[in-house]
C-alpha positions as CSV (number, residue, x, y, z in Angstrom):
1,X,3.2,64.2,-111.9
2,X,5.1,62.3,-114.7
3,X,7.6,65.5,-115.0
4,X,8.4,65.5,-111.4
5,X,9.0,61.4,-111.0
6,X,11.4,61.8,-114.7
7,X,12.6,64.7,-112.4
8,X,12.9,62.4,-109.4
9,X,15.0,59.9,-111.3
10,X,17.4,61.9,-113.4
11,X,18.8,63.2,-109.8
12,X,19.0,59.7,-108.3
13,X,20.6,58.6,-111.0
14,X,23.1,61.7,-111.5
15,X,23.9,60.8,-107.5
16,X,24.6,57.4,-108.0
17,X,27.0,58.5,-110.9
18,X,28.3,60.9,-108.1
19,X,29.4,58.4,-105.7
20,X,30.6,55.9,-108.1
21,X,33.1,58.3,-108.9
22,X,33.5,59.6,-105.8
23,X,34.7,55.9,-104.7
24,X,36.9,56.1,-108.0
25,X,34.6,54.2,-110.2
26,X,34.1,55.7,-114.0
27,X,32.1,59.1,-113.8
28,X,29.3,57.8,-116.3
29,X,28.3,54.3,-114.3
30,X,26.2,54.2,-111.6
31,X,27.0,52.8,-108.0
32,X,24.6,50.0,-108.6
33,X,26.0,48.8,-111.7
34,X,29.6,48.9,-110.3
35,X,28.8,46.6,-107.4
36,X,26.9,44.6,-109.9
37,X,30.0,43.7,-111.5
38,X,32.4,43.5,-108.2
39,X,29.4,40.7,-107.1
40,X,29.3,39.2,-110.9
41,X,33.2,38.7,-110.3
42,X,33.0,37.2,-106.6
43,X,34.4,39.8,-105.1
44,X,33.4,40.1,-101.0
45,X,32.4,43.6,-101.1
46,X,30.1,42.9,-104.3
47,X,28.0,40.6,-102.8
48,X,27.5,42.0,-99.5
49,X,27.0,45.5,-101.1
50,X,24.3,43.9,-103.5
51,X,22.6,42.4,-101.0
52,X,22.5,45.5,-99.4
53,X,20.8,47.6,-102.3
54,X,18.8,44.9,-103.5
55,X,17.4,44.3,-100.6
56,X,16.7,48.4,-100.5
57,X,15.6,48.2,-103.8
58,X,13.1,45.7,-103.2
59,X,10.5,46.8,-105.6
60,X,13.2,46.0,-108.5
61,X,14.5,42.5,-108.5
62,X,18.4,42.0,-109.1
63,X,18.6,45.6,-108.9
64,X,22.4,45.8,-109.2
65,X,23.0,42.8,-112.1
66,X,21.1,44.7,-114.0
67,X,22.3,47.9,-113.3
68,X,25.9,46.7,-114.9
69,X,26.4,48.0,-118.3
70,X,27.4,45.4,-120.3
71,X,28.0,47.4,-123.4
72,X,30.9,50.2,-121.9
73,X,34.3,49.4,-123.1
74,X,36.4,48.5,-120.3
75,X,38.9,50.9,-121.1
76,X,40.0,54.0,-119.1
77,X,37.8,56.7,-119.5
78,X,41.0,58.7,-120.9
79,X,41.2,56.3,-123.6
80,X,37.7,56.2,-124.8
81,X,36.9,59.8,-124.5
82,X,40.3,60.9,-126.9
């Protein structure tokens, strides 16, 4: 059972990463974490978007704040990845 829910959340979180970039986010954050940062900044979309998830993600509080990864250089991925 443990192999299936690792399974489970490995695709969730590769799908996440999909949309992020799809949206034209950086191909190795997740959705979450991006609109954890947009809200974190004040932007509109931000806080109505984490409202949103969080309140879909009920079962883990402040979902998207702590979904942001604080330690990524915020540098274009072209730069970081020379």
């Amino acid at each position: 059972m443990r192999h299936i829910v690792n399974y489970l959340f490995r695709v969730l979180m590769s799908l996440s990463q999909l949309l992020n970039t799809i949206l034209g986010g950086r191909v190795d954050h997740t959705f979450s974490g991006r609109v954890g940062r947009a809200a974190e900044e004040g932007k509109t979309w931000g806080k109505i978007m984490a409202e949103i998830i969080d309140t879909l993600f009920f079962f883990d509080p402040d979902h998207c704040y702590r979904s942001i990864e604080r330690d990524e250089l915020k540098e274009p991925l072209h730069e970081v990845w020379k």
